[in-house]
MIKEGU-736366 format. One record per residue: x, y, z of N, C-alpha, C in turn; residue number from 1. Coordinates in Angstrom, 1 decimal. Layout:
! MIKEGU-736366
nX X; nY Y; nZ Z; caX X; caY Y; caZ Z; cX X; cY Y; cZ Z; i NUM
...
***
This chain:
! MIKEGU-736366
nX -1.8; nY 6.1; nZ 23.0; caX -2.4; caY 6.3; caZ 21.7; cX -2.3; cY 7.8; cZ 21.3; i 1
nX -1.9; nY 7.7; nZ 19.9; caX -1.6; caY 9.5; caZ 20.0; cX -3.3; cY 10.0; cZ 19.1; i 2
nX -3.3; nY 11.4; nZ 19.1; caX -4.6; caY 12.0; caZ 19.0; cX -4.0; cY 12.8; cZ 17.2; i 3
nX -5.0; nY 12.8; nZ 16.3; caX -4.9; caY 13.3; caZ 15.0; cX -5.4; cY 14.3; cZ 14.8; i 4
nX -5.3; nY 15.8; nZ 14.5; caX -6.0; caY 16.8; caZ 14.4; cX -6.3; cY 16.6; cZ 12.7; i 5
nX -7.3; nY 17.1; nZ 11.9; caX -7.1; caY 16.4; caZ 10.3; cX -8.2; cY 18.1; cZ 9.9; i 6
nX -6.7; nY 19.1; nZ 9.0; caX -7.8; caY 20.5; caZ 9.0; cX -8.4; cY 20.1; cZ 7.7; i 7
nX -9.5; nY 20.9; nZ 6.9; caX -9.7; caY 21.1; caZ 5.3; cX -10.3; cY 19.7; cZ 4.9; i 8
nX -11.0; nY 19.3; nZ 5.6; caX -11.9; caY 17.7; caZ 5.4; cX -13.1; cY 18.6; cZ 4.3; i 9
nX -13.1; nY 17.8; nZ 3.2; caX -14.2; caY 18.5; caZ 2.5; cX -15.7; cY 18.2; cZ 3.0; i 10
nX -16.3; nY 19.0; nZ 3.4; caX -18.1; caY 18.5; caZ 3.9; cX -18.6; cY 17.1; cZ 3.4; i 11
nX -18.6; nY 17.0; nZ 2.2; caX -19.4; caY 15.8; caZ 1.8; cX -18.6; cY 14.8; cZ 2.2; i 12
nX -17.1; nY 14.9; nZ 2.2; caX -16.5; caY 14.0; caZ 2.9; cX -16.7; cY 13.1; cZ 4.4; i 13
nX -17.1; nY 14.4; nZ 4.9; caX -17.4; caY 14.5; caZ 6.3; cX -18.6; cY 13.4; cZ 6.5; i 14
nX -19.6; nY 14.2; nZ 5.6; caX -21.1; caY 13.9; caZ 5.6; cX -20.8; cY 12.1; cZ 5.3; i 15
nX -20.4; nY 11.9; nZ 4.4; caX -20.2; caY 10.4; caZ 3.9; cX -19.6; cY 9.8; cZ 5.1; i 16
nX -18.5; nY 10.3; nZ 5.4; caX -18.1; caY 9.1; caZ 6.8; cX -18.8; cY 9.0; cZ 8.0; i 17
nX -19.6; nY 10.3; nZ 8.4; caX -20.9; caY 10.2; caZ 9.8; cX -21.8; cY 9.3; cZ 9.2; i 18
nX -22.0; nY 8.9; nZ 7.9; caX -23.1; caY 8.1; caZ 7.7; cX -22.4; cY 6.9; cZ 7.8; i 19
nX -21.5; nY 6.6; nZ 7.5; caX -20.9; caY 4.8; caZ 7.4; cX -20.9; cY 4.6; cZ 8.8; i 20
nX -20.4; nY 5.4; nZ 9.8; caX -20.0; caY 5.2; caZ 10.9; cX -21.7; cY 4.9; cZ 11.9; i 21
nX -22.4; nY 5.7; nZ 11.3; caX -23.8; caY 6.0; caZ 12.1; cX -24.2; cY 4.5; cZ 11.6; i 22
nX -24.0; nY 3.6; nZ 10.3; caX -24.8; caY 2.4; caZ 9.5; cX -23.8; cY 1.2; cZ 10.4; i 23
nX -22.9; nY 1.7; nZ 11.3; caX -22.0; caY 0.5; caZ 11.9; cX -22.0; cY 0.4; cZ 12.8; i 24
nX -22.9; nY 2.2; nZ 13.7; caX -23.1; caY 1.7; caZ 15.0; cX -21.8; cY 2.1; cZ 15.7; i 25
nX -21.2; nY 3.2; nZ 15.2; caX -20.0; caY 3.4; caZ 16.3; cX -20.1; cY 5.1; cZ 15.9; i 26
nX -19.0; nY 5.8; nZ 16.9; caX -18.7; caY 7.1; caZ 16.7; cX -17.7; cY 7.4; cZ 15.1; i 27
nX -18.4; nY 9.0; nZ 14.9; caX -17.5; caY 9.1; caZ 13.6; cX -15.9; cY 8.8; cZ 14.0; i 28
nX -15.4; nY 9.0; nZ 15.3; caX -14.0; caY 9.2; caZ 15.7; cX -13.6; cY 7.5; cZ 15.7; i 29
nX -14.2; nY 6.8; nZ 16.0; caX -14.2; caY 5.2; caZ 15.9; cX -14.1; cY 4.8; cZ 14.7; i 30
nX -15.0; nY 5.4; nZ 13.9; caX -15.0; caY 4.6; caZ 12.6; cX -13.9; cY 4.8; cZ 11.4; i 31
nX -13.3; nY 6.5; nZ 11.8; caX -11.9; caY 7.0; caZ 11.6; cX -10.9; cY 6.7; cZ 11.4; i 32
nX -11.1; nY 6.0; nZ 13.2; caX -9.9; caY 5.3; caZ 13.8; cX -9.7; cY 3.9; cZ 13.0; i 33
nX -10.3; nY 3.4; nZ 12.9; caX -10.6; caY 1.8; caZ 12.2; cX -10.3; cY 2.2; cZ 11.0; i 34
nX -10.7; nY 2.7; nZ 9.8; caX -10.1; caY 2.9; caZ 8.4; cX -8.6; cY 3.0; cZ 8.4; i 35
nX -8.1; nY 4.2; nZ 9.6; caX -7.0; caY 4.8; caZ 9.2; cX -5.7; cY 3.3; cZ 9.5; i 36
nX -6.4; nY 2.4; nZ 10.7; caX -5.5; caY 1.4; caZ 10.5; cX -5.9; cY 0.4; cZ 9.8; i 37
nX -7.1; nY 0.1; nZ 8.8; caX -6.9; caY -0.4; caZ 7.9; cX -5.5; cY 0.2; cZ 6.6; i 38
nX -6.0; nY 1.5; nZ 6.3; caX -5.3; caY 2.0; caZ 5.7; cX -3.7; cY 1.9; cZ 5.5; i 39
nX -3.2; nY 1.9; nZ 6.7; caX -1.4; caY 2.1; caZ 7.3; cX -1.3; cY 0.4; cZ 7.3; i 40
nX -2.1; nY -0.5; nZ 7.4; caX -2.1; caY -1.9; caZ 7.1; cX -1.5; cY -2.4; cZ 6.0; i 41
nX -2.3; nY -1.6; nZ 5.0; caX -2.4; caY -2.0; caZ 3.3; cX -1.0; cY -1.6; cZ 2.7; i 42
nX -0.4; nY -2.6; nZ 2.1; caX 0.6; caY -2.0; caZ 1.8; cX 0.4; cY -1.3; cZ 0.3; i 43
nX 2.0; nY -0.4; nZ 0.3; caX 1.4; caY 0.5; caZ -0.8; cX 1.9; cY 0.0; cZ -2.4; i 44
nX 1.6; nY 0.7; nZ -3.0; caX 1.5; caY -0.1; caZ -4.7; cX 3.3; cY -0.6; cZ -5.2; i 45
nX 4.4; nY 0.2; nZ -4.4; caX 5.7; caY 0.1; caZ -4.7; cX 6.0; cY -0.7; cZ -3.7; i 46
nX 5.7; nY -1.0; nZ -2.4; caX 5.2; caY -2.2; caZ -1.8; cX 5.1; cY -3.7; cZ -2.5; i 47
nX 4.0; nY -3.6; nZ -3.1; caX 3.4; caY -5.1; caZ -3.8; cX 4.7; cY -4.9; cZ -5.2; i 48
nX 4.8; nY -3.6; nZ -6.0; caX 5.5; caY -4.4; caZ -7.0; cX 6.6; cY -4.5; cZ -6.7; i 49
nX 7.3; nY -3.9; nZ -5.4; caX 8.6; caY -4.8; caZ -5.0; cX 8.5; cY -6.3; cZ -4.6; i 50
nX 7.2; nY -6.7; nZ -4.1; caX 7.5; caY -8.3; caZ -3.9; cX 7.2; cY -8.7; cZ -4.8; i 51
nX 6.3; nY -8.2; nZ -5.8; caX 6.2; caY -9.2; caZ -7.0; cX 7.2; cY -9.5; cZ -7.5; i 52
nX 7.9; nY -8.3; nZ -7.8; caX 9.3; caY -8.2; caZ -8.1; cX 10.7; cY -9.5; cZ -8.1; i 53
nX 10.5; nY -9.4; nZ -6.6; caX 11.5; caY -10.6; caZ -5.9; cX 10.9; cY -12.1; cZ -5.7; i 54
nX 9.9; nY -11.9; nZ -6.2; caX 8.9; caY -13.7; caZ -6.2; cX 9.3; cY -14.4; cZ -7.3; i 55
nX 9.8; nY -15.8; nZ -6.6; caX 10.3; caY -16.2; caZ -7.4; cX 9.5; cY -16.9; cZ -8.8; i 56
nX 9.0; nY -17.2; nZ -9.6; caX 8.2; caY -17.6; caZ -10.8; cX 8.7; cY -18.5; cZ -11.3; i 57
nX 9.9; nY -19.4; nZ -11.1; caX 10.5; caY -20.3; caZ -12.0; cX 9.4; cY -21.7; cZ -12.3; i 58
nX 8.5; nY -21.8; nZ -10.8; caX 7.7; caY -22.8; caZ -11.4; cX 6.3; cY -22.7; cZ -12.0; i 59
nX 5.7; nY -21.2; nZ -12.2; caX 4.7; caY -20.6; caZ -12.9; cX 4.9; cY -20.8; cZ -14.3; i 60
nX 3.6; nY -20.5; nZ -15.0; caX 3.7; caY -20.9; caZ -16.6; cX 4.3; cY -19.6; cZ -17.3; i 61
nX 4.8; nY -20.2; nZ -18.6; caX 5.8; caY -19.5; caZ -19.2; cX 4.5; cY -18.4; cZ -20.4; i 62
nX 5.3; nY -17.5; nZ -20.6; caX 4.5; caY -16.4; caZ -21.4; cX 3.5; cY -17.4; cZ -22.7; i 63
nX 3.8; nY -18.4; nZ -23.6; caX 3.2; caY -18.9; caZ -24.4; cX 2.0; cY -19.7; cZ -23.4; i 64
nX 2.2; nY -20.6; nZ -22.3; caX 0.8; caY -21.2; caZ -22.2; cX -0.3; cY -20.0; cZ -21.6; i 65
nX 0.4; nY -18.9; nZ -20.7; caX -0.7; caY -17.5; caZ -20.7; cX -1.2; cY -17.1; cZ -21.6; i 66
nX -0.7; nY -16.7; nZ -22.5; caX -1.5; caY -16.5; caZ -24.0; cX -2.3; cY -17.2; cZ -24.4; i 67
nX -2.3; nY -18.2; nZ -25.0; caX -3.0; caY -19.9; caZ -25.2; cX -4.0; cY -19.7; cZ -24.3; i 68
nX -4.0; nY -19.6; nZ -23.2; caX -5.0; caY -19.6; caZ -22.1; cX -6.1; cY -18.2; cZ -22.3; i 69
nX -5.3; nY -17.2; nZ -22.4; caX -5.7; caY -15.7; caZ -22.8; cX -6.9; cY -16.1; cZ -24.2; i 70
nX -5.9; nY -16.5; nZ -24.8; caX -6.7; caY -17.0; caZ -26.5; cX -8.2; cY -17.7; cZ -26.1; i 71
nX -7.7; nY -18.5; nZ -25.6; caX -9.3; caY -19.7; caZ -25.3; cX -10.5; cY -19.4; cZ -24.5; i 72
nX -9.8; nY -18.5; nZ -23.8; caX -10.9; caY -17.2; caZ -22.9; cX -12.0; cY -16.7; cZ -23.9; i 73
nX -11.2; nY -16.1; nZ -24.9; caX -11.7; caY -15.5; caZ -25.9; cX -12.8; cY -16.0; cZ -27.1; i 74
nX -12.3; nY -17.3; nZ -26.9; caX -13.1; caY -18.1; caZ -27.9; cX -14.7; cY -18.4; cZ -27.3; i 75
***
Protein backbone atom coordinates (compact mmCIF):
# COMPACT_ATOMS: atom_id res chain seq x y z
CA UNK A 1 0.00 0.00 0.00
CA UNK A 2 1.65 3.11 -0.89
CA UNK A 3 1.55 6.20 1.75
CA UNK A 4 0.13 9.93 0.35
CA UNK A 5 1.72 13.00 1.73
CA UNK A 6 -1.29 15.86 0.74
CA UNK A 7 0.57 19.66 1.43
CA UNK A 8 -1.88 23.07 1.50
CA UNK A 9 -5.19 21.24 2.84
CA UNK A 10 -7.25 24.27 3.62
CA UNK A 11 -8.22 24.15 7.71
CA UNK A 12 -11.82 24.10 7.38
CA UNK A 13 -11.22 21.39 5.02
CA UNK A 14 -9.36 19.57 7.45
CA UNK A 15 -11.79 20.50 10.24
CA UNK A 16 -14.79 19.08 8.07
CA UNK A 17 -13.29 15.70 7.34
CA UNK A 18 -12.03 15.07 11.31
CA UNK A 19 -15.67 15.49 11.85
CA UNK A 20 -17.16 12.95 9.26
CA UNK A 21 -14.61 10.62 10.10
CA UNK A 22 -15.07 11.19 14.13
CA UNK A 23 -19.45 10.72 13.15
CA UNK A 24 -18.24 7.20 11.49
CA UNK A 25 -16.08 6.07 14.11
CA UNK A 26 -12.82 5.62 12.25
CA UNK A 27 -9.42 7.58 12.02
CA UNK A 28 -9.19 10.83 9.89
CA UNK A 29 -6.40 8.70 7.91
CA UNK A 30 -9.26 5.86 7.35
CA UNK A 31 -11.86 7.90 6.40
CA UNK A 32 -9.31 9.58 3.78
CA UNK A 33 -8.38 6.37 2.69
CA UNK A 34 -12.08 5.32 1.95
CA UNK A 35 -13.21 8.60 -0.08
CA UNK A 36 -10.06 8.69 -2.01
CA UNK A 37 -11.07 5.08 -3.32
CA UNK A 38 -14.37 5.98 -3.70
CA UNK A 39 -13.20 8.75 -5.57
CA UNK A 40 -10.52 6.83 -8.20
CA UNK A 41 -13.79 4.41 -8.45
CA UNK A 42 -16.08 7.05 -10.01
CA UNK A 43 -15.53 7.41 -13.25
CA UNK A 44 -14.83 10.79 -14.68
CA UNK A 45 -17.45 13.02 -16.66
CA UNK A 46 -15.39 12.30 -20.32
CA UNK A 47 -15.69 8.76 -18.95
CA UNK A 48 -19.65 8.57 -18.88
CA UNK A 49 -19.94 10.87 -22.05
CA UNK A 50 -17.73 8.46 -23.91
CA UNK A 51 -20.07 5.57 -23.05
CA UNK A 52 -23.04 7.34 -23.56
CA UNK A 53 -21.57 8.09 -26.57
CA UNK A 54 -21.09 4.45 -27.84
CA UNK A 55 -24.59 3.16 -26.34
CA UNK A 56 -26.44 1.94 -28.53
CA UNK A 57 -30.14 3.85 -28.57
CA UNK A 58 -31.71 2.33 -31.61
CA UNK A 59 -34.36 0.82 -29.36
CA UNK A 60 -34.94 4.02 -27.04
CA UNK A 61 -37.74 6.61 -27.93
CA UNK A 62 -37.25 8.90 -30.69
CA UNK A 63 -36.83 12.77 -29.99
CA UNK A 64 -40.81 13.51 -30.72
CA UNK A 65 -42.33 10.93 -28.04
CA UNK A 66 -39.58 12.76 -25.32
CA UNK A 67 -40.99 15.93 -26.03
CA UNK A 68 -44.75 14.75 -25.92
CA UNK A 69 -43.72 13.24 -22.67
CA UNK A 70 -41.62 16.57 -21.61
CA UNK A 71 -45.06 18.41 -22.72
CA UNK A 72 -47.46 16.34 -20.46
CA UNK A 73 -45.06 16.74 -17.45
CA UNK A 74 -45.85 20.21 -17.81
CA UNK A 75 -49.42 20.12 -18.04
Amino acid sequence: MQTLYIRNVPEETVDVLKRRAADEGVSLTTYVASELTKLAHRPTNAEVVDRLKRHDRAEGPGTTTILEAVADGRR
